[in-house]
PyMOL Python script that loads the backbone (N, CA, C, O; Angstrom):
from pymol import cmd

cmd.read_pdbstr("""\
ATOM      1  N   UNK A   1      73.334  97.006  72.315  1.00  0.00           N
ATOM      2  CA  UNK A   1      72.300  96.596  71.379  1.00  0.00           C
ATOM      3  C   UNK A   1      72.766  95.437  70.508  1.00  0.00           C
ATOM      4  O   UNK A   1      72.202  94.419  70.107  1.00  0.00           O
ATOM      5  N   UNK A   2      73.976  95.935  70.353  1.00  0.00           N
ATOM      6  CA  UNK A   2      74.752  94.813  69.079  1.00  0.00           C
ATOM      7  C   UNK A   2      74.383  93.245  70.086  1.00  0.00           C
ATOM      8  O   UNK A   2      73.837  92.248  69.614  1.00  0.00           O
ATOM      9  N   UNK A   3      74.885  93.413  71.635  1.00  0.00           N
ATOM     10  CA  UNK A   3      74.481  92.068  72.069  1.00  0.00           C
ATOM     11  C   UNK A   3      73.235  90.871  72.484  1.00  0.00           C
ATOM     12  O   UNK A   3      73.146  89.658  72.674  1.00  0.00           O
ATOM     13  N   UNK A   4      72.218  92.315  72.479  1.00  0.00           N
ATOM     14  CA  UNK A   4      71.045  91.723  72.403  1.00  0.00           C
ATOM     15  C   UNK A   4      70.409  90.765  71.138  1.00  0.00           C
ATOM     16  O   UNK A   4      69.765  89.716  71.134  1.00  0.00           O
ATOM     17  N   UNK A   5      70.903  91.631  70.111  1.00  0.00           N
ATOM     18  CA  UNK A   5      70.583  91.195  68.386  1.00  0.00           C
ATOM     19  C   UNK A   5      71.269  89.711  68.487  1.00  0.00           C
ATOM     20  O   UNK A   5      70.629  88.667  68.353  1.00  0.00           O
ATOM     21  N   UNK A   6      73.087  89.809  68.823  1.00  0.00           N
ATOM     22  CA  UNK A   6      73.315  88.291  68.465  1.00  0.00           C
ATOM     23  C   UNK A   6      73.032  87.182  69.194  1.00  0.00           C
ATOM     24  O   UNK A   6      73.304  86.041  68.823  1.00  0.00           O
ATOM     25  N   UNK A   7      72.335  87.553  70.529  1.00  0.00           N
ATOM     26  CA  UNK A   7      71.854  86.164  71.280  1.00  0.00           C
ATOM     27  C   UNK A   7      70.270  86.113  70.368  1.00  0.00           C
ATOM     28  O   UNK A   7      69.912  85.005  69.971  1.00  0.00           O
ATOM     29  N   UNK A   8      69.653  86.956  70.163  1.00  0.00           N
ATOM     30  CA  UNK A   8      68.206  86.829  69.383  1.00  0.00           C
ATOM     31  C   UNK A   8      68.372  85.964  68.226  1.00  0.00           C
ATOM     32  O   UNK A   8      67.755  84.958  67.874  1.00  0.00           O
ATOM     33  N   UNK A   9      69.677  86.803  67.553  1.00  0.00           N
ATOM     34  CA  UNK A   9      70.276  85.583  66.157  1.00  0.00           C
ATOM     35  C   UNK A   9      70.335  84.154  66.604  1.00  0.00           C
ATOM     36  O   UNK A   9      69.803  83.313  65.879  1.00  0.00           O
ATOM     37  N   UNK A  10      70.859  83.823  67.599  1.00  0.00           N
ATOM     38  CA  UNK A  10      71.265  82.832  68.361  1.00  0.00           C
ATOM     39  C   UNK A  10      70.170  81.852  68.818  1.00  0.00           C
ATOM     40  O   UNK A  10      70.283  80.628  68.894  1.00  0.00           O
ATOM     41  N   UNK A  11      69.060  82.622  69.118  1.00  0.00           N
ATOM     42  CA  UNK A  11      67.792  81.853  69.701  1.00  0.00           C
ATOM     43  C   UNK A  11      67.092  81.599  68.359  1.00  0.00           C
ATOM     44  O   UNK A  11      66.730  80.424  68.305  1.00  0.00           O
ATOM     45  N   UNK A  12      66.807  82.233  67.357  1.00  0.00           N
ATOM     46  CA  UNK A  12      66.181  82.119  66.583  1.00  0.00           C
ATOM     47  C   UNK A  12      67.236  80.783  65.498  1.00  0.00           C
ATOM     48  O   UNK A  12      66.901  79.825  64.801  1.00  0.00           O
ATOM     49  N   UNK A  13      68.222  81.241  65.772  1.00  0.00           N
ATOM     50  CA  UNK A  13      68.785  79.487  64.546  1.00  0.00           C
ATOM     51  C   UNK A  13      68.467  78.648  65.342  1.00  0.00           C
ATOM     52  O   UNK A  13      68.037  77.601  64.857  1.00  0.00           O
ATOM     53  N   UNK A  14      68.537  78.750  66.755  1.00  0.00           N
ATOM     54  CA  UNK A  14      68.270  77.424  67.646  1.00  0.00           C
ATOM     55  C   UNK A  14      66.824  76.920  66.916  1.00  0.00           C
ATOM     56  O   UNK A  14      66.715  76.023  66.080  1.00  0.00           O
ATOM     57  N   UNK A  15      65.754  77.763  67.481  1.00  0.00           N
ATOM     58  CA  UNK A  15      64.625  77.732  67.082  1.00  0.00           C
ATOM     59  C   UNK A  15      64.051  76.670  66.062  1.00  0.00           C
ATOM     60  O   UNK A  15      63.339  75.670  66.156  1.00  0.00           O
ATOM     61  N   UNK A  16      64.826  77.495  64.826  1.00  0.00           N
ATOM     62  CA  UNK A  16      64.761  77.744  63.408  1.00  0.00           C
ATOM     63  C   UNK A  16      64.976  75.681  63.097  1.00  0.00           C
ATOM     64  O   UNK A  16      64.126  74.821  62.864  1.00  0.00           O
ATOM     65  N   UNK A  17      66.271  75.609  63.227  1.00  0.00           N
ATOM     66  CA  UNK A  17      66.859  74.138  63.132  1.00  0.00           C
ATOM     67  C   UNK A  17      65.546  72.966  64.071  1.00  0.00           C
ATOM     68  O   UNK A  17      65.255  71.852  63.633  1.00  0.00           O
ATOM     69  N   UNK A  18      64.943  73.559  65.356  1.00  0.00           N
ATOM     70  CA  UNK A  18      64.432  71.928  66.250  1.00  0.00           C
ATOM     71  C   UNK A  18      63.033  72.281  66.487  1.00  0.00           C
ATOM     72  O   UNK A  18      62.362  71.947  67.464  1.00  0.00           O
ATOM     73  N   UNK A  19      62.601  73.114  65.319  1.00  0.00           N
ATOM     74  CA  UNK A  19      61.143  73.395  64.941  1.00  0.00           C
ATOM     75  C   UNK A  19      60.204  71.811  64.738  1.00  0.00           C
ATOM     76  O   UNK A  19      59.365  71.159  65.359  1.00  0.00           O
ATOM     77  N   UNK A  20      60.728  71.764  63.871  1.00  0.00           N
ATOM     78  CA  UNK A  20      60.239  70.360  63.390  1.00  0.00           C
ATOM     79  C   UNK A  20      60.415  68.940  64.127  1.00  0.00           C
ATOM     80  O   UNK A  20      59.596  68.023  64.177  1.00  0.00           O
ATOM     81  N   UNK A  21      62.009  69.020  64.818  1.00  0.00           N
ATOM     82  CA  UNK A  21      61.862  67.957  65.542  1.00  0.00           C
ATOM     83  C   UNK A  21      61.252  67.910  67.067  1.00  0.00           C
ATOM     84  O   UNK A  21      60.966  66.762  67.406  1.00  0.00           O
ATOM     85  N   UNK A  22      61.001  68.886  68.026  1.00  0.00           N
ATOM     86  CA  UNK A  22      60.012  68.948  68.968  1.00  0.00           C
ATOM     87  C   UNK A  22      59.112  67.988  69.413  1.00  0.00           C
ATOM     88  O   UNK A  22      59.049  67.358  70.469  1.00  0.00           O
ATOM     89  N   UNK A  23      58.367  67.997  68.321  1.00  0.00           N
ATOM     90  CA  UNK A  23      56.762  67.117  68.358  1.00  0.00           C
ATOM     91  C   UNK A  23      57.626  65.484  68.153  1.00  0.00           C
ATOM     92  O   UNK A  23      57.289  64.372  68.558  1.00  0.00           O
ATOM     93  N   UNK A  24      58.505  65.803  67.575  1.00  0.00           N
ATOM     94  CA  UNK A  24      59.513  63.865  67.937  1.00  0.00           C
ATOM     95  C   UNK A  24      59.539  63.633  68.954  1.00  0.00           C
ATOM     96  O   UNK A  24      58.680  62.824  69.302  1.00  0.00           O
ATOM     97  N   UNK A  25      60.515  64.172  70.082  1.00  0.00           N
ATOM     98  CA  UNK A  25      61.180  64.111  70.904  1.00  0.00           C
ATOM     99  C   UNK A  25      60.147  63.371  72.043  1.00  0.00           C
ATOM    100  O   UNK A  25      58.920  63.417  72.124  1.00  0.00           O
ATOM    101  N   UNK A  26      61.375  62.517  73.074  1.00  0.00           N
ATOM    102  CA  UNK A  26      60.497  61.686  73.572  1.00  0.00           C
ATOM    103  C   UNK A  26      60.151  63.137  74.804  1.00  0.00           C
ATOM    104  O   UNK A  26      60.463  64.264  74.420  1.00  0.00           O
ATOM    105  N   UNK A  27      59.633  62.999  75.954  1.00  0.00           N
ATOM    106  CA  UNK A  27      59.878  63.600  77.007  1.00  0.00           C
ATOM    107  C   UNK A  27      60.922  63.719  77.892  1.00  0.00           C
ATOM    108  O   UNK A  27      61.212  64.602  78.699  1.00  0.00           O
ATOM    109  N   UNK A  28      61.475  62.590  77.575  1.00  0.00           N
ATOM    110  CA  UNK A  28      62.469  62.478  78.604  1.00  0.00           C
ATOM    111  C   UNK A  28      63.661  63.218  78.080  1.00  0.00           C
ATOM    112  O   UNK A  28      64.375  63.867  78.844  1.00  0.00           O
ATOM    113  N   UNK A  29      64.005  63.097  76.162  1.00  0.00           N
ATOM    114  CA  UNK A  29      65.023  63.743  75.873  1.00  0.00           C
ATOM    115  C   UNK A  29      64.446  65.571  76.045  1.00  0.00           C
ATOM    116  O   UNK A  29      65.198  66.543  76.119  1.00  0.00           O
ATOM    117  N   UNK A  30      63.303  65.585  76.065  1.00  0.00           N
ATOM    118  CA  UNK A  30      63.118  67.297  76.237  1.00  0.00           C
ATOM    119  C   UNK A  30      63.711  67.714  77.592  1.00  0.00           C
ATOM    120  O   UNK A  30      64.643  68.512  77.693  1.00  0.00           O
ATOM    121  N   UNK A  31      63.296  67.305  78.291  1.00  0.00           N
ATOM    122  CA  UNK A  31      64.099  67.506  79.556  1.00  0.00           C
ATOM    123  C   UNK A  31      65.842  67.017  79.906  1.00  0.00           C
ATOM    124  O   UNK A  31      66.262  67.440  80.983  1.00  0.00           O
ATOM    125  N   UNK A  32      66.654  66.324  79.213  1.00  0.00           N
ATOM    126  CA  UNK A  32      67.565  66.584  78.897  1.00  0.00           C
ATOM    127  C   UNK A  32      67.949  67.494  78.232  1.00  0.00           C
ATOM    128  O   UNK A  32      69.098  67.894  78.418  1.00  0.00           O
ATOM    129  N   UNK A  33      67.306  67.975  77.466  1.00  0.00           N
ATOM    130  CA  UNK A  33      67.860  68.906  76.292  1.00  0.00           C
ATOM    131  C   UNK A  33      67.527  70.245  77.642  1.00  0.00           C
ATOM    132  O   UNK A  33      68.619  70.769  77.863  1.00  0.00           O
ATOM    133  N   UNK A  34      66.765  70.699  78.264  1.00  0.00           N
ATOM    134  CA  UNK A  34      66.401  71.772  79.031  1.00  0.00           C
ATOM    135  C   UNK A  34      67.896  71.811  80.145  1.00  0.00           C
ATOM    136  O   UNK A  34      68.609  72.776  80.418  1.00  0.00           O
ATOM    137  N   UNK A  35      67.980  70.611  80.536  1.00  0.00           N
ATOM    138  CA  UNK A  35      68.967  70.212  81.481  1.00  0.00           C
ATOM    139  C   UNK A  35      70.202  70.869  80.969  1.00  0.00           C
ATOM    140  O   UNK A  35      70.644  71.874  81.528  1.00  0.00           O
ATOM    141  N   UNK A  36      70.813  70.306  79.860  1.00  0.00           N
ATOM    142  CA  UNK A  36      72.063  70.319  79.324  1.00  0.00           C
ATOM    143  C   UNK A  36      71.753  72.110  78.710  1.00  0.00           C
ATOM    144  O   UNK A  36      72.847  72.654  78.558  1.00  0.00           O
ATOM    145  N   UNK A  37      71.084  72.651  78.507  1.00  0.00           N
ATOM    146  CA  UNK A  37      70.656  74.045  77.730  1.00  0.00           C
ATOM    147  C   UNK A  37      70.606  75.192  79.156  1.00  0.00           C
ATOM    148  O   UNK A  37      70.948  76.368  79.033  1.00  0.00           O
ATOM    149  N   UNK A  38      70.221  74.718  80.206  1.00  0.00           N
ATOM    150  CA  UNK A  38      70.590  75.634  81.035  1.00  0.00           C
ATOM    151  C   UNK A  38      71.464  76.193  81.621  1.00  0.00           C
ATOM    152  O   UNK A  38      71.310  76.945  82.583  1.00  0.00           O
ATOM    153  N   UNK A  39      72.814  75.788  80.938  1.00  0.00           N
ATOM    154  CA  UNK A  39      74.451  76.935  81.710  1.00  0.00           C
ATOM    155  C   UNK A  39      74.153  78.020  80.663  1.00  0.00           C
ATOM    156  O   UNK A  39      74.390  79.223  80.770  1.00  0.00           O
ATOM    157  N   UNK A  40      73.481  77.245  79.434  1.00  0.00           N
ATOM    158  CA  UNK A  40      73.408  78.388  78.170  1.00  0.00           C
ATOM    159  C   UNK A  40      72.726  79.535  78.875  1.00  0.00           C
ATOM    160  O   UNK A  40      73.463  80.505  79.056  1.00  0.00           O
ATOM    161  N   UNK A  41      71.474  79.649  79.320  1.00  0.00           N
ATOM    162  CA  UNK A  41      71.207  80.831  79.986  1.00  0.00           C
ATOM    163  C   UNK A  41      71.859  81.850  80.842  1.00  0.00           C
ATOM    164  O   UNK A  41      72.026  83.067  80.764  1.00  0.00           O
ATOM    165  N   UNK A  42      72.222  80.750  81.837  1.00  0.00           N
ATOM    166  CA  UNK A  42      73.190  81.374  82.673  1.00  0.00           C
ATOM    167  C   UNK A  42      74.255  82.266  82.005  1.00  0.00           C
ATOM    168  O   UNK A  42      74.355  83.476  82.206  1.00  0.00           O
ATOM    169  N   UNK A  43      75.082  81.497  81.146  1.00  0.00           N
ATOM    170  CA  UNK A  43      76.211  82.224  80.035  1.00  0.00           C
ATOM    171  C   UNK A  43      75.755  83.876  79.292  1.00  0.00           C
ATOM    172  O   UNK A  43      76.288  84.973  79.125  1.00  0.00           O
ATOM    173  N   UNK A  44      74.497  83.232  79.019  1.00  0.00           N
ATOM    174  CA  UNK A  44      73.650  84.433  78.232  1.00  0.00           C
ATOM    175  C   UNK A  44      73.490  85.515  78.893  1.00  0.00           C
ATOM    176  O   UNK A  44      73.858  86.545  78.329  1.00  0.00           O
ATOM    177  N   UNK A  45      72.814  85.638  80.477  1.00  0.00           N
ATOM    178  CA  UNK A  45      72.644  86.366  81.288  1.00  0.00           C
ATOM    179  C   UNK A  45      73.983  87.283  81.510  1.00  0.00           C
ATOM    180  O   UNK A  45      74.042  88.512  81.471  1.00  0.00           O
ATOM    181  N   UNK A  46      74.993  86.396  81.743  1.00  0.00           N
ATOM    182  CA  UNK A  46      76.671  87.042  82.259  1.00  0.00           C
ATOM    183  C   UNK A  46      76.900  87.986  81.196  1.00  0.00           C
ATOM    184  O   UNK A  46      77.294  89.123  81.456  1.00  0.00           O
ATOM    185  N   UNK A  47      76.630  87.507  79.735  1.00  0.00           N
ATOM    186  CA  UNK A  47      76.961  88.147  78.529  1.00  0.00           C
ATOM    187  C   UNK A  47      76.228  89.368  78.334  1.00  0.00           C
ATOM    188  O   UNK A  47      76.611  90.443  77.871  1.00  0.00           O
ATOM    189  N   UNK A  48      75.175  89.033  78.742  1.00  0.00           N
ATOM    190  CA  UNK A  48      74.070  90.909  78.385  1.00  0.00           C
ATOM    191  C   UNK A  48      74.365  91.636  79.485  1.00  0.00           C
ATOM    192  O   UNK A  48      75.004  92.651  79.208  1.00  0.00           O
ATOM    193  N   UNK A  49      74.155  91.500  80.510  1.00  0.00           N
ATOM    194  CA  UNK A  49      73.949  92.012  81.599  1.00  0.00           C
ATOM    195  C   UNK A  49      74.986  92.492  82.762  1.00  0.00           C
ATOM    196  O   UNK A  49      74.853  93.415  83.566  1.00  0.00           O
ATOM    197  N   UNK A  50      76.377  91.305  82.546  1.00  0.00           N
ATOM    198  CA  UNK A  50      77.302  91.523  83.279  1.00  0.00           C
ATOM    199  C   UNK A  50      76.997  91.686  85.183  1.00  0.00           C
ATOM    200  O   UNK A  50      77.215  92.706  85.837  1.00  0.00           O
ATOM    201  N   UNK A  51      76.503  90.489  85.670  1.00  0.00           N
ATOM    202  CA  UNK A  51      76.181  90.802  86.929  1.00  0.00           C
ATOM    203  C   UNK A  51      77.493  90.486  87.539  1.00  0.00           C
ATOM    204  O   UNK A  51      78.491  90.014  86.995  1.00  0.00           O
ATOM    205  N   UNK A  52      77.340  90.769  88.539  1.00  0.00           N
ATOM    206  CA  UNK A  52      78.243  90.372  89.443  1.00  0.00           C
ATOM    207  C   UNK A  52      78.249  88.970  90.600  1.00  0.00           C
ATOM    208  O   UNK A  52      78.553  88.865  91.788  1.00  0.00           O
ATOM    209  N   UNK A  53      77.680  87.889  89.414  1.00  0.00           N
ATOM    210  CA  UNK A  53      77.927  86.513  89.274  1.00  0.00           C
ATOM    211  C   UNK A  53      79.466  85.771  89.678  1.00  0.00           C
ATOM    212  O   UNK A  53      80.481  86.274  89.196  1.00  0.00           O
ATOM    213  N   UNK A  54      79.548  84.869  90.351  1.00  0.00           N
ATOM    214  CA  UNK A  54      80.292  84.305  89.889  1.00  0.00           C
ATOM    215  C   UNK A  54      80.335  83.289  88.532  1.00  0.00           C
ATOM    216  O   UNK A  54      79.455  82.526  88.133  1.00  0.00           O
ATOM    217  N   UNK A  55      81.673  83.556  87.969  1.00  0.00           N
ATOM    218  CA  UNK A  55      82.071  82.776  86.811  1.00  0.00           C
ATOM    219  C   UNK A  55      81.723  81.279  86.717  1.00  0.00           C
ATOM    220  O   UNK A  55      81.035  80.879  87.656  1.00  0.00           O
ATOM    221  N   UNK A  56      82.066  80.328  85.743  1.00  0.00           N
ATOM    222  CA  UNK A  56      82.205  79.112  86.051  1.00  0.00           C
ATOM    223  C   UNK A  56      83.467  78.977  86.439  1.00  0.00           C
ATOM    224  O   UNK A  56      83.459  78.546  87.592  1.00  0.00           O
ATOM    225  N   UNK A  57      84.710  79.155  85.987  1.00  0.00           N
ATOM    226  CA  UNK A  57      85.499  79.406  86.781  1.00  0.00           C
ATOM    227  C   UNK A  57      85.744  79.570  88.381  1.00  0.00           C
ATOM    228  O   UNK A  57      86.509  78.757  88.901  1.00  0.00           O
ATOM    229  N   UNK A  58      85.287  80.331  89.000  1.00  0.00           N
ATOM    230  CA  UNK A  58      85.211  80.643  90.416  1.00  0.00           C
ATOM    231  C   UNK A  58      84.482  80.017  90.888  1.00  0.00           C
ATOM    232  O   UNK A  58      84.522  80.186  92.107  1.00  0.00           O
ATOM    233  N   UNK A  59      83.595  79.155  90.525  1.00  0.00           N
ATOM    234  CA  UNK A  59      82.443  78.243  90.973  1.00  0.00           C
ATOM    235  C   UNK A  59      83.220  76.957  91.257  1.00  0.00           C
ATOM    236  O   UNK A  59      83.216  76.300  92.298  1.00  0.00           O
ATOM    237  N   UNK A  60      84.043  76.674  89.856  1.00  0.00           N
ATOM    238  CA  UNK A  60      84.549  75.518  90.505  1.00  0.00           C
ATOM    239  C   UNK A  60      86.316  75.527  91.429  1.00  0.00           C
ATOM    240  O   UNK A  60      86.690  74.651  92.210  1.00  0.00           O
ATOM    241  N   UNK A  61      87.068  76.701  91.042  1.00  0.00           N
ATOM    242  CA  UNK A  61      87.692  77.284  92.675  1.00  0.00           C
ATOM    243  C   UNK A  61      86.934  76.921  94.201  1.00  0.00           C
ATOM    244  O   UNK A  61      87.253  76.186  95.135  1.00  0.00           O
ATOM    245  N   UNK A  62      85.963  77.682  93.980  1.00  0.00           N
ATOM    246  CA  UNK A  62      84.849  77.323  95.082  1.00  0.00           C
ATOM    247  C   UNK A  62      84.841  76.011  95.953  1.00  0.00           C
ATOM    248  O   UNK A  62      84.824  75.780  97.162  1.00  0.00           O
ATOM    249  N   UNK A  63      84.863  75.114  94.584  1.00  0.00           N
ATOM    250  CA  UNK A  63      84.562  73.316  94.923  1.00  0.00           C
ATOM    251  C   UNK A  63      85.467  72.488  95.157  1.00  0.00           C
ATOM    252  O   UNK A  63      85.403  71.580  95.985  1.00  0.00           O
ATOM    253  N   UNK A  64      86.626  72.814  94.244  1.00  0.00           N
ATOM    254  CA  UNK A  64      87.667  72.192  94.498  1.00  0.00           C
ATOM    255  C   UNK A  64      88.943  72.502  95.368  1.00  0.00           C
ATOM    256  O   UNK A  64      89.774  71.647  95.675  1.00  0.00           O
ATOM    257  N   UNK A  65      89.008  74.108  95.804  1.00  0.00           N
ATOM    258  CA  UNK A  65      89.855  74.729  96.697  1.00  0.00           C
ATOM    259  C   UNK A  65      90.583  73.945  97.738  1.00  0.00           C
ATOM    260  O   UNK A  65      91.782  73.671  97.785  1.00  0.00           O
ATOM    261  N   UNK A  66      89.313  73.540  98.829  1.00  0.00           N
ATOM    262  CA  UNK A  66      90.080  72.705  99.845  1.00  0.00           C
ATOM    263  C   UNK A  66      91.102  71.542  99.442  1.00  0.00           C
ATOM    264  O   UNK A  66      92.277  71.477  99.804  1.00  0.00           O
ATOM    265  N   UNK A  67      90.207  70.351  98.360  1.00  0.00           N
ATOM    266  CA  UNK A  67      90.522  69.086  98.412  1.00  0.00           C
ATOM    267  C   UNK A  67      92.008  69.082  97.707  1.00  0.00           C
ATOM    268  O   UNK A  67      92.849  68.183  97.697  1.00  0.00           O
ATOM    269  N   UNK A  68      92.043  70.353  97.139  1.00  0.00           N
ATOM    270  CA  UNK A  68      93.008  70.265  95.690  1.00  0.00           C
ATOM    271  C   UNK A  68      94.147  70.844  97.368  1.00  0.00           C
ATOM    272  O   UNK A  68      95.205  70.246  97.567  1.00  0.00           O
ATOM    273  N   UNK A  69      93.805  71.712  98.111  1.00  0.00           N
ATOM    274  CA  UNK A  69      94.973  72.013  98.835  1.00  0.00           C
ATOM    275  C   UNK A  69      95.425  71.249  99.826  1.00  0.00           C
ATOM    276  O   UNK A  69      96.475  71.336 100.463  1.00  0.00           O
ATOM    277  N   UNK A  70      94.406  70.375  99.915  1.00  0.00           N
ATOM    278  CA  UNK A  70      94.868  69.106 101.106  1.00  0.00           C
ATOM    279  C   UNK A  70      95.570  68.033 100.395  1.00  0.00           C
ATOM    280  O   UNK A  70      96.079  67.159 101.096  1.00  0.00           O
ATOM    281  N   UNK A  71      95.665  67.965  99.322  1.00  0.00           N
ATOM    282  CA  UNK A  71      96.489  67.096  98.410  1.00  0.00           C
ATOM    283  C   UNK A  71      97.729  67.666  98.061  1.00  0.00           C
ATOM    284  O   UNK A  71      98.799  67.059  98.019  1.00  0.00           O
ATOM    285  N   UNK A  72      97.530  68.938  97.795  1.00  0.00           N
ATOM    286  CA  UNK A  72      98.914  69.637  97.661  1.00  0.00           C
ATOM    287  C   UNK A  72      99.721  69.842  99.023  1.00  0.00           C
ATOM    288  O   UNK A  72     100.932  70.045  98.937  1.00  0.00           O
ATOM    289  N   UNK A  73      99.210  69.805 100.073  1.00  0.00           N
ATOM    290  CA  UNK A  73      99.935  69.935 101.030  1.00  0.00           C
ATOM    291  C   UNK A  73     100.545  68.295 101.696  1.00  0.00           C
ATOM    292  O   UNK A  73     101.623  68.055 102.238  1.00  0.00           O
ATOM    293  N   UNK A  74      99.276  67.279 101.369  1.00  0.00           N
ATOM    294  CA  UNK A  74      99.940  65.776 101.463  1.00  0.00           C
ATOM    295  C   UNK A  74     101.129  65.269 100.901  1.00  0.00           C
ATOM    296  O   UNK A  74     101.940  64.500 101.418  1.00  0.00           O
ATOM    297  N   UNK A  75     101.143  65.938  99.456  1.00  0.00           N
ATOM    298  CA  UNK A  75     102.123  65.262  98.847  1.00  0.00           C
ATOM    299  C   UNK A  75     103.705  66.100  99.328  1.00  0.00           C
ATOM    300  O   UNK A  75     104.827  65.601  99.410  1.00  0.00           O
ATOM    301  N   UNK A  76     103.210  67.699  99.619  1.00  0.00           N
ATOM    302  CA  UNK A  76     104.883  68.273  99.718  1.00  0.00           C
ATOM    303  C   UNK A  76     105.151  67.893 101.098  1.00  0.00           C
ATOM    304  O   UNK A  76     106.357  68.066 101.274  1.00  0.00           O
ATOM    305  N   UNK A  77     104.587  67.447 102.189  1.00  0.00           N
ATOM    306  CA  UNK A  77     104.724  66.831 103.104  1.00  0.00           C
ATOM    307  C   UNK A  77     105.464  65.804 103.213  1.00  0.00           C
ATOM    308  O   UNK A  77     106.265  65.597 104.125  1.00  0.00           O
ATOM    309  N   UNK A  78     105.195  64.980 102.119  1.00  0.00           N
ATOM    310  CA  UNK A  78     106.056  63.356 101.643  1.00  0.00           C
ATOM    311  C   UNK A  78     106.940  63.641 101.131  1.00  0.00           C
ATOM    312  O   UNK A  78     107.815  62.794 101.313  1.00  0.00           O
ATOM    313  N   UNK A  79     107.402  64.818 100.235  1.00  0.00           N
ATOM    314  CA  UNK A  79     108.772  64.711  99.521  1.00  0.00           C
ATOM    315  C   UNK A  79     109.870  65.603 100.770  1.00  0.00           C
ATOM    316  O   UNK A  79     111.095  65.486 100.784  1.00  0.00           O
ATOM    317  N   UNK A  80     109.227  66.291 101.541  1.00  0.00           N
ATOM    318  CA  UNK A  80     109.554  67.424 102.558  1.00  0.00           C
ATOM    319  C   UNK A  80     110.034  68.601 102.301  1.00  0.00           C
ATOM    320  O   UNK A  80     110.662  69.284 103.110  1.00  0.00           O
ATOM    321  N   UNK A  81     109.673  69.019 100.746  1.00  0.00           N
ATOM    322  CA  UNK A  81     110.324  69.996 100.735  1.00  0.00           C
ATOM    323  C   UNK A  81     108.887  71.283 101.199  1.00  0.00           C
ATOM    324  O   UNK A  81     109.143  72.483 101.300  1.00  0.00           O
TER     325      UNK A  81
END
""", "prot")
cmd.dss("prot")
cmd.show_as("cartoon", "prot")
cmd.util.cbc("prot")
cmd.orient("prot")
C-alpha cells in the first residue's frame, strides 16, 4: 500500500508543478516529454508489481553481449595471452 501512495505522491507533484504549463507547450515538446516519461512507467510498473521483466540492466546485457565479447576476444587474441 505504502507503494502505491508514493508513486500517487509522485504523479500528483508531477501533475501539480506542469498544470499550468500544458496549454504552453508546443506539440512537439508534448510528445517529447511522453517520449522521455515513458521508462518512467515502465520503472513504475517493476516497482508495484514486480513482474518478471527484464531489468534495464539485462536489456542492455542483451544488446551489447556479443559486440562487447567479440572485442574482448579481438583484443586478448593480439596480446596472446
Amino acid at each position: 500500500m505504502a507503494d502505491y501512495l508514493f508513486v500517487l505522491l509522485l504523479l500528483a507533484l508531477y501533475i501539480a508543478l506542469f498544470r499550468y504549463d500544458w496549454h504552453r507547450l508546443e506539440r512537439k515538446s508534448i510528445i517529447w516529454g511522453f517520449a522521455l516519461g515513458s521508462p518512467s512507467l515502465y520503472l513504475i510498473t517493476l516497482f508495484l508489481y514486480h513482474p518478471a521483466w527484464p531489468n534495464p540492466g539485462e536489456c542492455l546485457e542483451w544488446l551489447y553481449r556479443y559486440p562487447s565479447d567479440a572485442i574482448v576476444a579481438f583484443f586478448s587474441s593480439i596480446s596472446g595471452s
